[in-house]
Each structure stands twice: as C-alpha cells, then as structure tokens.
PARO-487026 format. One record per residue: residue in one letter; y, z, x negated of N, C-alpha, C in turn. Coordinates in steps of 0.2 Angstrom, whole numbers, plus 2048, in hexadecimal, padded with zeros to 3 digits. Atoms other than C-alpha are relative to their C-alpha. Example, Ala and Ser with C-alpha at 12.3 -4.5 7.8 and 13.67 -1.06 7.14 Angstrom:
% residues 2
A7FA8007FC7EA8277C28068007FCS7FA7FF8047FB8247BC805803804
This chain:
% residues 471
X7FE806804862C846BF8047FB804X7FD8047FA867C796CF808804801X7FB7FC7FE875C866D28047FE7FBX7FD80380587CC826BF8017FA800X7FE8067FF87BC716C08037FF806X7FA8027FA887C716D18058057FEX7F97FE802892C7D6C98037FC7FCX7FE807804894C6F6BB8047FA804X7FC8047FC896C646C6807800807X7FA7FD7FC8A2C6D6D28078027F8X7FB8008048ADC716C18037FA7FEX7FC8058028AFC616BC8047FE807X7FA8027F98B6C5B6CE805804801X7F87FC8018C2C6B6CD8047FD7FCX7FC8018058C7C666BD8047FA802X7FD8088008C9C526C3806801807X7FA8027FA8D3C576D38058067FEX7F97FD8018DFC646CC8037FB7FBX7FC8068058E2C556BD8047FC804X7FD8047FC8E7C4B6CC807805804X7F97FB7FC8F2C5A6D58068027F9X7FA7FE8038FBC5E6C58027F97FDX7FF8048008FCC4D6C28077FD805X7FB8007FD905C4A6D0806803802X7FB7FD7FF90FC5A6D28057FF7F8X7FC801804917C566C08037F87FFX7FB8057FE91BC446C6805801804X7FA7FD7FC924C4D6D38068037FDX7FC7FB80492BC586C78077FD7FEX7FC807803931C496BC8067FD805X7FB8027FA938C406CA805803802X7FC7FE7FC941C4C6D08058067FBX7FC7FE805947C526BE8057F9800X7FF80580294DC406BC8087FF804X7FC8017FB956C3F6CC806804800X7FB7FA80195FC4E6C88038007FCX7FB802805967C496B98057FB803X7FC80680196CC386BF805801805X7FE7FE7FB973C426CF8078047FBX7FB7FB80397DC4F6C18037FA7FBX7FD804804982C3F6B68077FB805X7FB8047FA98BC366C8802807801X7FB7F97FE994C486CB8048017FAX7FB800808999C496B88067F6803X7FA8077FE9A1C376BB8017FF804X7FA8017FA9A8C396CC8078077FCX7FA7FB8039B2C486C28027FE7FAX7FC8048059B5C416B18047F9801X7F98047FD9BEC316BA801800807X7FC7FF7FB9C0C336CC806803801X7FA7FA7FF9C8C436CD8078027FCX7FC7FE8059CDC446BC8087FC801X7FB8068009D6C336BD8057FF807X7FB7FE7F89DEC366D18058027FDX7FC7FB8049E4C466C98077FE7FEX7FB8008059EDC416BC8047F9801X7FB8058019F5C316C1805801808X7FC7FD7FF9FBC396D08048057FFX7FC7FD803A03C466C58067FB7FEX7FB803803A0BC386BD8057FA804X8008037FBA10C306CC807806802X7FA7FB7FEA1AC406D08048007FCX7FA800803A22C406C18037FB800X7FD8067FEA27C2F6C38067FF806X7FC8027FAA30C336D38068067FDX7F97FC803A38C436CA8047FE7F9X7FC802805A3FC3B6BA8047F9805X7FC8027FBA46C2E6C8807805803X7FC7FB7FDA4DC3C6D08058017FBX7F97FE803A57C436C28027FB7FBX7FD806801A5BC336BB8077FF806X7FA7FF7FCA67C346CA803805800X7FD7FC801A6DC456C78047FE7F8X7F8801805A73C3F6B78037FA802X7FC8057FDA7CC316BE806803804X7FD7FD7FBA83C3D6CB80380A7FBX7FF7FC804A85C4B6BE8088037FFX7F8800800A98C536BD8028057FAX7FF7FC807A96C5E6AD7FA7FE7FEX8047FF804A8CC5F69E7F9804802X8077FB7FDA80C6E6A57FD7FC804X8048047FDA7AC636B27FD7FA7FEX804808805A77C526A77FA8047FBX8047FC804A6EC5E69C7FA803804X8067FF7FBA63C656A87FC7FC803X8038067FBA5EC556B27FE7FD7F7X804804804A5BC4D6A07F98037FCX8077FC803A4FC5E69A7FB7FF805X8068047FAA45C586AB7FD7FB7FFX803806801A43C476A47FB7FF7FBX8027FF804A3FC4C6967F68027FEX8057FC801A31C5869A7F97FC806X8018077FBA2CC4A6A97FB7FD7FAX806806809A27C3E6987FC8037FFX8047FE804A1DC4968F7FB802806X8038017FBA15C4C6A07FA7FB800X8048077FFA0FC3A6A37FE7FF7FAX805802802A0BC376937FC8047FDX8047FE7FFA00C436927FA801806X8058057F89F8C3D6A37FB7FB7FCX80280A8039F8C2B69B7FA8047FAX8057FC8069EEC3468A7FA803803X8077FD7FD9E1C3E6977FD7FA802X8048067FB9E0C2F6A27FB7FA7FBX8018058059DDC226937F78017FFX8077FC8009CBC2D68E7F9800807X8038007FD9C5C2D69E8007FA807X8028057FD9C9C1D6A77FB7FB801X8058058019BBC116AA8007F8801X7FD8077FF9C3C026AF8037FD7F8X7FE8058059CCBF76A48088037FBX7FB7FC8049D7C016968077FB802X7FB8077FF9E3BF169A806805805X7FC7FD7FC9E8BFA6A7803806800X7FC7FB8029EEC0B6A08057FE7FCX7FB8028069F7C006928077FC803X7FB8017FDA03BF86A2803805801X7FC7FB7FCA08C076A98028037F7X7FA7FD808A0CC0E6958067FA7FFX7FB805801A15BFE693805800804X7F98017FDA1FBFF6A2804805800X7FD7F8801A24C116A08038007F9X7FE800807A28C0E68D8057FC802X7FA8057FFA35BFE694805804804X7FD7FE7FCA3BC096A18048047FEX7FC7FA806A41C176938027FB7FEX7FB803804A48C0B68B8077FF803X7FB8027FBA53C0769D804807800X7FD7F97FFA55C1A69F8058037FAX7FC801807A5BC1C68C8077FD802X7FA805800A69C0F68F804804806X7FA7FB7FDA71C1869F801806800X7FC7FA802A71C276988048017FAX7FB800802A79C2368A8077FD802X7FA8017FAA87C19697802806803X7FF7FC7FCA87C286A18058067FAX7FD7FD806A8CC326908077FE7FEX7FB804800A99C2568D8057FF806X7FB7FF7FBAA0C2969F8007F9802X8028077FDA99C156A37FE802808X8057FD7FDA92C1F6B37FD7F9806X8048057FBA92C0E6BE7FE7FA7FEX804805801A8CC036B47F78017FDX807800800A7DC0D6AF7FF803807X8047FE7FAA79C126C38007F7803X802804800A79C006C27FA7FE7FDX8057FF801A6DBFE6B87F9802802X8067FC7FFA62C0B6BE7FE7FE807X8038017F9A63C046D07FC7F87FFX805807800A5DBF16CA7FA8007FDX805801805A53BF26BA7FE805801X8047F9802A4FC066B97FD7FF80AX8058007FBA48C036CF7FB7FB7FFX8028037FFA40BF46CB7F88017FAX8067FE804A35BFA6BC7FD807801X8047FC7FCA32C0B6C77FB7FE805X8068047F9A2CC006D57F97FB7FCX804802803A20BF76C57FC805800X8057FB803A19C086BF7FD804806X8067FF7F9A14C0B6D27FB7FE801X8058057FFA0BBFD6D37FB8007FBX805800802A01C006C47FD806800X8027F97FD9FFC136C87FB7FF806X8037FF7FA9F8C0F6D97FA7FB7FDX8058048039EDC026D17FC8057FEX8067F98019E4C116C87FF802804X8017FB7F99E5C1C6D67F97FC804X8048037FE9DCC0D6DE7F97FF800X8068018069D0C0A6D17FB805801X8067FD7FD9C9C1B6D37FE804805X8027FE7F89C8C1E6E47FA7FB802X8038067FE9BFC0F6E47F88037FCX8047FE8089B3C166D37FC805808X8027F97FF9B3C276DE7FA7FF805X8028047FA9ABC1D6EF7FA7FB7FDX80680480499DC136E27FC8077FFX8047FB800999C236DC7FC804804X8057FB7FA995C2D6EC7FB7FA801X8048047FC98CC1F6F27F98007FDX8067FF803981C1F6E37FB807800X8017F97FE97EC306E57FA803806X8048027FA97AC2E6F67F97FE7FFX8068047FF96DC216F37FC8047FBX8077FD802965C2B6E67FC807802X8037FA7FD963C3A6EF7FB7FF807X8068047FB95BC2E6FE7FA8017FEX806800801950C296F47FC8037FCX8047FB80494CC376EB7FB805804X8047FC7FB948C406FB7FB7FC805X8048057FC93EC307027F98017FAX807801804933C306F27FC8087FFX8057F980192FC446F27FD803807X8027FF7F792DC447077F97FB7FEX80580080091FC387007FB8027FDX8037FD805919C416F17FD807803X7FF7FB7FE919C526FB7F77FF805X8077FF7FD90AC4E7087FA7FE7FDX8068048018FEC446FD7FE8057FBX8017FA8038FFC546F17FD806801X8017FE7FE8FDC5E6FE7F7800804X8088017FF8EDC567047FA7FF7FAX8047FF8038E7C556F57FD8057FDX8027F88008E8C686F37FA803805X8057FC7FB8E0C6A7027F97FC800X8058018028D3C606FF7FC8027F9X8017FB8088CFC6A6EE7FE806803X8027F97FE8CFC796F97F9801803X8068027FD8C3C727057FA7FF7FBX8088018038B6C6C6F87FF8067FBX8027FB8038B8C7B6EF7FD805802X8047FD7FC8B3C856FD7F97FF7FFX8088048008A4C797007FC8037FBX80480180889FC7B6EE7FD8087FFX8007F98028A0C8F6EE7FC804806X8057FD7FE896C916FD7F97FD800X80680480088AC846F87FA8037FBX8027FC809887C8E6E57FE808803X8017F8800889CA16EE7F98017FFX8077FD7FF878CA56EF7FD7FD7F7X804801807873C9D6DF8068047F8X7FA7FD807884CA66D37FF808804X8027F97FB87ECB76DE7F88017FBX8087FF80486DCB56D58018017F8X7FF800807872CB16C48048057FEX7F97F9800882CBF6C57FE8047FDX8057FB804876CCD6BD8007FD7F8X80480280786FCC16AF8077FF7FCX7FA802805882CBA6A98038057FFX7FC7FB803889CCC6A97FB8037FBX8027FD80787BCD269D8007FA7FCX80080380787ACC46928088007FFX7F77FF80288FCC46937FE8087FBX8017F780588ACDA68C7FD7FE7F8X80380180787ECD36808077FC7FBX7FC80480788ACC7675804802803X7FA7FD80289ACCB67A8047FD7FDX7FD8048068A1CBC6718097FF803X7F88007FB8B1CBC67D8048047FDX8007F88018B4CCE6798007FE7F8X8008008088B0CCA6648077FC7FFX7F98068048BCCBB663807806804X7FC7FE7FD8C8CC766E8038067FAX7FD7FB8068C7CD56618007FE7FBX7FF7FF8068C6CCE6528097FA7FFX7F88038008D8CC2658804807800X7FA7F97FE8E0CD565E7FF8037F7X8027FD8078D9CDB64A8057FA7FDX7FD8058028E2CCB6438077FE801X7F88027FF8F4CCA64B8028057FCX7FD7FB8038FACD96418017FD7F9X8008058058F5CCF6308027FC7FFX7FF8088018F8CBF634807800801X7FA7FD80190ACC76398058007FAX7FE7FC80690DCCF6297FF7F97FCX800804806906CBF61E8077FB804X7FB8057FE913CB3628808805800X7F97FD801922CC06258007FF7F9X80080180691DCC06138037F97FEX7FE80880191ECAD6128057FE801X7F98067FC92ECA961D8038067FAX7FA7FA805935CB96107FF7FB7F8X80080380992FCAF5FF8057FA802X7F8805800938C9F6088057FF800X7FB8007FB944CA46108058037F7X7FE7FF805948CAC5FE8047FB7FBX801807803945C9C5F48047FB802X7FB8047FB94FC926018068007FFX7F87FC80195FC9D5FF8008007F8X7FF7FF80695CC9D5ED8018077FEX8007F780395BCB25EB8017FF7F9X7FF7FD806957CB05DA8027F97FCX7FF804805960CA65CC7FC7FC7FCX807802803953C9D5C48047FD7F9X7FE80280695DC975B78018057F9X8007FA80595DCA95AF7F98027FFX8067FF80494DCAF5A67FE805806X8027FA7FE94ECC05AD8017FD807X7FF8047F9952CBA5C07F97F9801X8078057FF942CAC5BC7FD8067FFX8067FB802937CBC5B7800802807X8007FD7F993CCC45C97FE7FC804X8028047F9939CB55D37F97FE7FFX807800800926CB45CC7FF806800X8027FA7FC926CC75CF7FE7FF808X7FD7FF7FA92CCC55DF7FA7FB804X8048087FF91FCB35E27FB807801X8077FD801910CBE5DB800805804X8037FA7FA912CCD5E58007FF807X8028027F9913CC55F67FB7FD801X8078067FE904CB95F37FB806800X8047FB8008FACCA5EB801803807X8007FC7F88FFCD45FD7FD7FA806X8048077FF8FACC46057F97FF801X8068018018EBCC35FC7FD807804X8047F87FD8E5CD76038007FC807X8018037F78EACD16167FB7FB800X8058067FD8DFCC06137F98037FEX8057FF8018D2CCA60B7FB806808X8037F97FB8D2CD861B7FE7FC805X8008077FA8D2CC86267FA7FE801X8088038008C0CC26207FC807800X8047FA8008BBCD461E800802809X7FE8007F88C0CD66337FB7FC801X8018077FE8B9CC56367F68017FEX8087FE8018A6CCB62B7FE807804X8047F97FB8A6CDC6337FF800807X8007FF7F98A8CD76447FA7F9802X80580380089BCC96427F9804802X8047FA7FF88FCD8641802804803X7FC7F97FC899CE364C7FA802805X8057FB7FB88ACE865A7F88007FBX80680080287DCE664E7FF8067FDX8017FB802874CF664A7FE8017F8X80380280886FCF26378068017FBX7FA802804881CF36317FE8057FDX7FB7FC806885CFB61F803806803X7FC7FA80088BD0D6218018037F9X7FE7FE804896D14613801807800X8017F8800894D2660C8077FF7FDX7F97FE8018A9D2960B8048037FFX7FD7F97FD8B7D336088057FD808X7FF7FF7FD8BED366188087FA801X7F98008028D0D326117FF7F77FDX8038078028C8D1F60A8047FB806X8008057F98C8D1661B80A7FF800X7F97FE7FC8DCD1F6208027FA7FDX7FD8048068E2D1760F8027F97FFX8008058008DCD086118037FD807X7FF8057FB8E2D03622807803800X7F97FE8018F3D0C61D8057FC7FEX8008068048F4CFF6108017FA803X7FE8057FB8F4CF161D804800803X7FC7FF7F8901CF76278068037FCX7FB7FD80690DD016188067FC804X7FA8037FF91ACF26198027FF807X7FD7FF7F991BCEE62C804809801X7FD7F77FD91FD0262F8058007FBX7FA80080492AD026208067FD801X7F88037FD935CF56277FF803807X7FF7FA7FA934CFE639804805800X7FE7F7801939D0E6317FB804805X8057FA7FD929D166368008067FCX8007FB806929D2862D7FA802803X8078017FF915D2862A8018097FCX8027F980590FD3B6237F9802802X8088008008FDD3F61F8008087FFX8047FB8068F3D5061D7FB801801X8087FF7FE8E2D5261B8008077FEX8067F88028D8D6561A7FE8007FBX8058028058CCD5D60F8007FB7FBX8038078038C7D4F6047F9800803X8068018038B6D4C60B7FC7FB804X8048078008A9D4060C7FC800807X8068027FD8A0D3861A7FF7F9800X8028057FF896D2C6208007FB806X7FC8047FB89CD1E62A8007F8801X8008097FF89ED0A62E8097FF7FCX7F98008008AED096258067FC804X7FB8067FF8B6CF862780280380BX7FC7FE7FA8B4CFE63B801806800X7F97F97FE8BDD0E6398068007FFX7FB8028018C9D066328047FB805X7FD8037F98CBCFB63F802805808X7FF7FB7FC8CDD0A64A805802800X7F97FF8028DAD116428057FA7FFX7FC8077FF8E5D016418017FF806X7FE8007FA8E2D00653806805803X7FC7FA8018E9D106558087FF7FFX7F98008048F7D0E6498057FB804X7FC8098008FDCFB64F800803806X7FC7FD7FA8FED03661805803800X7FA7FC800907D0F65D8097FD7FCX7FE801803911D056538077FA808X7FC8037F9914CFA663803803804X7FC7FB7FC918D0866C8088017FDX7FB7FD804926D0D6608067F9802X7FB8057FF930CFB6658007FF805X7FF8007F792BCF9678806805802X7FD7F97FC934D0B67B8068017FBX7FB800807940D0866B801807800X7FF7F880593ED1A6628037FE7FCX7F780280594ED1C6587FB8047F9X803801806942D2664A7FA803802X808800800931D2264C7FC8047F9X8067FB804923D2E6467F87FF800X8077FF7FD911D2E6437FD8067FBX8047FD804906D3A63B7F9801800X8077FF8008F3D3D6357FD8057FCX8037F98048EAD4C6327F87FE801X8088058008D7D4D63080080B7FFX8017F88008D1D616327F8802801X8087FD8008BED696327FF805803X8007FC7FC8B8D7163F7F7800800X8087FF8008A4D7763C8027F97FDX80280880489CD6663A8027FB802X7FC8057FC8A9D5C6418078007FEX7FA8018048B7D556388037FA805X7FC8047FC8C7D506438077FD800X7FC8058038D1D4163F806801809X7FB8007FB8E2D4364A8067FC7FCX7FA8058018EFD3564B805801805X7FC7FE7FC8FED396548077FC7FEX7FC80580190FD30658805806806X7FA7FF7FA920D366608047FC805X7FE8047FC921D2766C800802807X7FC7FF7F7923D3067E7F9802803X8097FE7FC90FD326817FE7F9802X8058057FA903D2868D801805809X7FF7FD7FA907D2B69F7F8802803X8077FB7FB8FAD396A77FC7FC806X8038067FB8F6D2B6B47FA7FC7FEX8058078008EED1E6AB7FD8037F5X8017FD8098EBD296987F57FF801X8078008008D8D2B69E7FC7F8801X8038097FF8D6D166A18017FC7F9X7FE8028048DCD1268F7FA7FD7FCX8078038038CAD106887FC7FA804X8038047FD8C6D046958017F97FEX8008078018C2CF26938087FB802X7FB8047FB8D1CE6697806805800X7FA7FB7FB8DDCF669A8048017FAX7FB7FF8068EDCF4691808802804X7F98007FC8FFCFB6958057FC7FBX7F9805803909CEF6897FF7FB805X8008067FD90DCDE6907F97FB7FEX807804802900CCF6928007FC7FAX7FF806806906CC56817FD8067FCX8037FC806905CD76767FB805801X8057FC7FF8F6CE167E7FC7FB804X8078027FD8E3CDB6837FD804802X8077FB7FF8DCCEA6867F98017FCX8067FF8048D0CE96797FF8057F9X8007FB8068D5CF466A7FE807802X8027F88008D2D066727F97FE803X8088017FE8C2CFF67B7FB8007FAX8048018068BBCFA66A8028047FCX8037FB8058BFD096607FB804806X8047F97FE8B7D1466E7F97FC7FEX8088028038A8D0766B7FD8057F8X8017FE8088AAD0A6587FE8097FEX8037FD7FF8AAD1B6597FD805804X8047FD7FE8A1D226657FA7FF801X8078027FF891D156667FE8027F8X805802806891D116538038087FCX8007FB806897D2164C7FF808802X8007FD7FC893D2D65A803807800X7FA7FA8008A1D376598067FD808X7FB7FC7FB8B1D3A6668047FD7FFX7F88028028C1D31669802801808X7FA7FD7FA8CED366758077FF7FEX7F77FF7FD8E2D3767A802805803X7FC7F97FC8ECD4667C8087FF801X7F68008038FFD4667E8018077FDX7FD7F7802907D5467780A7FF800X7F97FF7FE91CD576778037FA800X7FA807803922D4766E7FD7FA802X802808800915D3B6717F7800801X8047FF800904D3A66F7F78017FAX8077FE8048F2D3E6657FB7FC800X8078038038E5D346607F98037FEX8077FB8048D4D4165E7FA7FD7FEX8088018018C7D3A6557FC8047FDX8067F98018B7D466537FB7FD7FDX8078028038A9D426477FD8057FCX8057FB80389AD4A6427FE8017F9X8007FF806895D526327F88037FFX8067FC800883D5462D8028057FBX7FF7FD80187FD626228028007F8X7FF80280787FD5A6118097FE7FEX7F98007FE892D55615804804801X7F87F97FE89CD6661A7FF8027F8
C-alpha cells in the first residue's frame, strides 16, 4: 500500500515537472517562431525596397545618361538613318524609366512626393527634348544644341539630384534594416542562451528525482508485478476497449461515407427536386442510406453487447447454418469492397448447421476480411481477390478464406496471433484482431485457426468440430 501511495505521489511530480519542461520548451519554441518571422519580414523589406528600389533607379539613372547621349547623336546626326536610330534609343530609354518610375512607385517607403519630382522633371525634360528634335528636323541644328546644352543639362543635372535622393533613401532604409536585424538576432540568441540552461536543469532535475523515486518504489512495484499482471489477465479492459474500437472503425468508416455521399449529394443538388419523379429518387436515395446506416448502428451495439460478455463462460451459443455467420458479415462489408473492386466468390460443400457464439464468428471473419482488405491497398493489387470455401472433413468442417495479396512473409507468419503484433503501420494495425479471433476460436470454440501462404497470397484455415448429431 506504501509503495502505491509514493507511486502516486511520484506521478504527480512527473507530471508537474514535465508541465514545467514542456512549458518552457514551447516558450522557447514561440520565441523563437516569433523571431523568425520578424527576421523573414526585415529580409522581405530589405528586398522589396532596398534592393528593389537601388535597382531600379540606377537603371533609370543609366538611362538618363543614354537618352543624353543620343540626344547628341541627333544633334550631330548627318543623315536620316542616324537621327532615326539615336531617336529609337530614346525612345525605348522612356519606356524604360517609366517602367522603373511604375515598379519603383509600389515599393518605395519614403514619401511617394519624391517619385512624383523625378516623373515631373523627366515629363518637363520631354518636353525640352521634343522641341530640339523637331529644330533638328527643321535643320535649326544650333539653336536646338543650344537648348539642350542650357535647359536639356540643367533639368538632366535636376533628374540626378532627385534619382540620387532615392538612391540615398534606400541605402539608408537598407542600413535601418540590417541593424534591425541584427538587434533581433542579438537578442534572440541572448534570450534562448538563457532559456537553454534553466530547461536543461530542469530536465535534469526530473531525471535525478525520477531515479530517486524508482529506486525508492523497486522493491515494493517487484512485489505487486505478479498481482497487476493477473488482475490486468483477468479483466482485460485495455484489450476490450482496444478490440471493440479495432471492431468499430470499419462501420464507423462506412456510416461517415454514406453521410458525406447523401450531403455532398444534396449540396451539389444531384437531384432536381422540383420534378416529382427526381423527388421520388432523392427520398429513395435519403431512405436507403439511413436503412444501411441503421444495419452498421445496429452491428455497433451488437459488437459493443457481445464483447461486454466476451470472457464470460455463460454466453448464448447458436445452433447455425454454417453459411448464416458468412452472410452476415459479408453484408457489412458488401459496399466497401464493391467500391475497392474486390471480386469476392463463395463456395460452400454443404449447407450445415452448427453450434457456435455467432455474433463472435462474425467478428472473426470481418477480422480476416478487413485485413485482407487493408492489405489489398498497402501493396495496391491492380485486381484484388478473395475467396471463401467451407469443406467437411470427418467431423470437422473447414472455413478457408483466402486472398491474392503477395502472402505473409515466412519470417514473421508464425507471430501474427500474437498479442500487439501487427505488420501494418501504428495508425491502421494494433495487433489485436488475429489475437482475438484465435481467442474466439480456439478457447470459446475450440476449434483451429492458422495461416498458410499459397501462390498468390494467402489462407485463412479455420477448423471447427462437429458433434455427431451435426455431420
């Protein structure tokens, strides 16, 4: 009893100092999600205006030096091919800059004022450029290289002055940036240099009293070890909720496809409702997914009452036909395999009867099936098969289920009955379905279950005995 009450008390303190370690490690987490954004938001905005804005206004900086340039090639021009050339330069110069001026406008952060000088003095300066090229046309050529040396230098030497202003602006923008940067990388690396040791000690301190605790308890959890694993045997409540959730996901599957299929119907408007006959179909269509519905919620409570009683010796046994049980757990599983494209085929020897626990034979067969069923998508079989025969041998009628999915590998085929032991993944195998048919039958029905491979895949032998009254 002393032993129990300091295991109690040592779980609660697990529990309070790992709330404090995951406490802390998910402040650090935060913090250090946090910091990482505002780091990736200062790198977005040294790129969207530093670089972008440098960029593009020393492009238009260049251009401003080349539309200069062949501003004087037409002045100095001595035929037509050359004034046309030096003006198709100008030309494609413009549409240049003011596609700069357009990128730049979006992403400056300064004072838009200052994109609307440099368009304004570049728009006055066309206007200059305009005027000595129509002179030059008119053969004026010294009165427009006058021009362009007073007023066309004096508003090139304006549109520098406000070009290098941006330029300035975000060289300046660019140098706020890093610093910020900087600073928050400081102190991101100051606040997790303190967070890292006090996290650390408090692991280790967890380790340390956990030890304490586990050599303070050994001799008293060494004594009791015996008693918890037979009363764990006896009830088995772990194991119950464990099989009757692995008995329920197949149904509960199946009813939540039916449902999202009536809304998803209903939602897209499938059926006309304003026509009689198209209303007659959509309450067809209503009532037979609730009726299919109702079978899976009815096997739901029947799972749920038979496994209530599931070790108790006193259960109900049914005098059967043999073909009864199949039937019905066929019936639960029909539409899944029909949308799969399973190609299911039956053939029984006999029609005959015996005596059995049905509800769990049925859950046996289901086990069976729905592995096999899983198998057939892990290993994606292009045309899945199963088949079930049922043959009489003396006084021993043998139910075989078989499937063309690739086998069970000869390594691990003799571990499959074992508790826990599953080859699917941990989300869609527990190991609990083949353990609990072999419970089912071999303790309650004492009869034979086994796994064979054969060419395509593998075998299912169930063996069950026949008194005399029954062959």
């Amino acid at each position: 009893m002393q032993g129990i009450v300091i295991t109690k008390h040592i779980k609660k303190m697990i529990l309070a100092s790992f709330g404090i370690t995951i406490v802390l490690v998910l402040g650090l987490g935060l913090f250090s999600i946090v910091k990482m954004v505002e780091l990736a938001k200062q790198t977005e905005k040294l790129y969207k205006h530093p670089f972008s804005v440098t960029s593009s206004t020393k492009n238009i900086q260049l251009n401003f030096i080349s539309m200069h340039r062949y501003m004087k090639d037409i002045l100095l021009s001595n035929n037509d091919e050359q004034f046309q050339k030096a003006l198709k330069e100008i030309n494609i110069s413009e549409v240049t800059i003011n596609r700069e001026l357009n990128f730049i406008i979006d992403r400056y952060l300064g004072d838009k004022k200052d994109i609307q000088k440099v368009q304004n003095a570049f728009f006055e300066w066309k206007i200059i450029r305009e005027k000595c090229i129509k002179l030059v046309q008119e053969g004026k050529r010294d009165e427009a290289a006058c021009i362009t040396r007073n007023e066309g230098e004096e508003h090139i030497k304006h549109l520098g002055e406000h070009v290098s202003y941006l330029i300035d602006f975000a060289h300046n923008k660019a140098d706020y940036f890093l610093k910020s940067s900087y600073d928050t990388m400081y102190n991101s690396v100051y606040v997790i240099a303190l967070l890292l040791p006090t996290i650390i000690i408090v692991i280790i301190t967890i380790m340390v009293f956990l030890l304490k605790g586990m050599l303070h308890v050994h001799t008293h959890l060494e004594e009791q070890k015996e008693i918890l694993i037979m009363q764990s045997r006896m009830a088995q409540m772990g194991e119950m909720i464990s099989i009757i959730a692995h008995q329920w996901k197949q149904p509960l599957s199946v009813i939540s496809a039916i449902a999202i299929n009536i809304r998803l119907k209903l939602e897209m408007e499938h059926f006309n409702l304003s026509q009689k006959k198209e209303q007659e179909k959509c309450v067809k269509f209503i009532i037979d997914g609730t009726e299919e519905i109702d079978t899976h919620m009815i096997n739901l409570v029947t799972t749920l009452n038979d496994f209530r009683n599931f070790f108790k010796p006193n259960k109900a046994s049914v005098y059967v036909s043999i073909i009864q049980p199949i039937n019905k757990a066929l019936t639960l599983i029909n539409s899944s395999f029909a949308s799969d494209g399973i190609e299911l085929t039956q053939h029984y020897d006999r029609d005959i009867n015996i005596t059995l626990y049905e509800n769990e034979f049925i859950q046996v067969i289901l086990n069976i099936l729905n592995n096999a069923h899983d198998n057939f998508k892990e290993k994606h079989i292009k045309y899945p098969k199963i088949s079930i025969d049922t043959k009489i041998d003396g006084n021993i009628i043998i139910l075989s289920i078989c499937d063309n999915g690739g086998g069970i590998s000869e390594d691990i085929i003799d571990q499959i009955f074992d508790p826990y032991f599953s080859t699917k993944n941990e989300e869609n195998g527990t190991g609990i379905g083949l353990y609990m048919s072999k419970i089912i039958i071999e303790d309650h029905h004492h009869g034979i279950i086994k796994a064979i491979n054969n060419n395509e895949g593998v075998c299912f032998i169930l063996e069950l005995k026949l008194n005399k009254l029954q062959i």
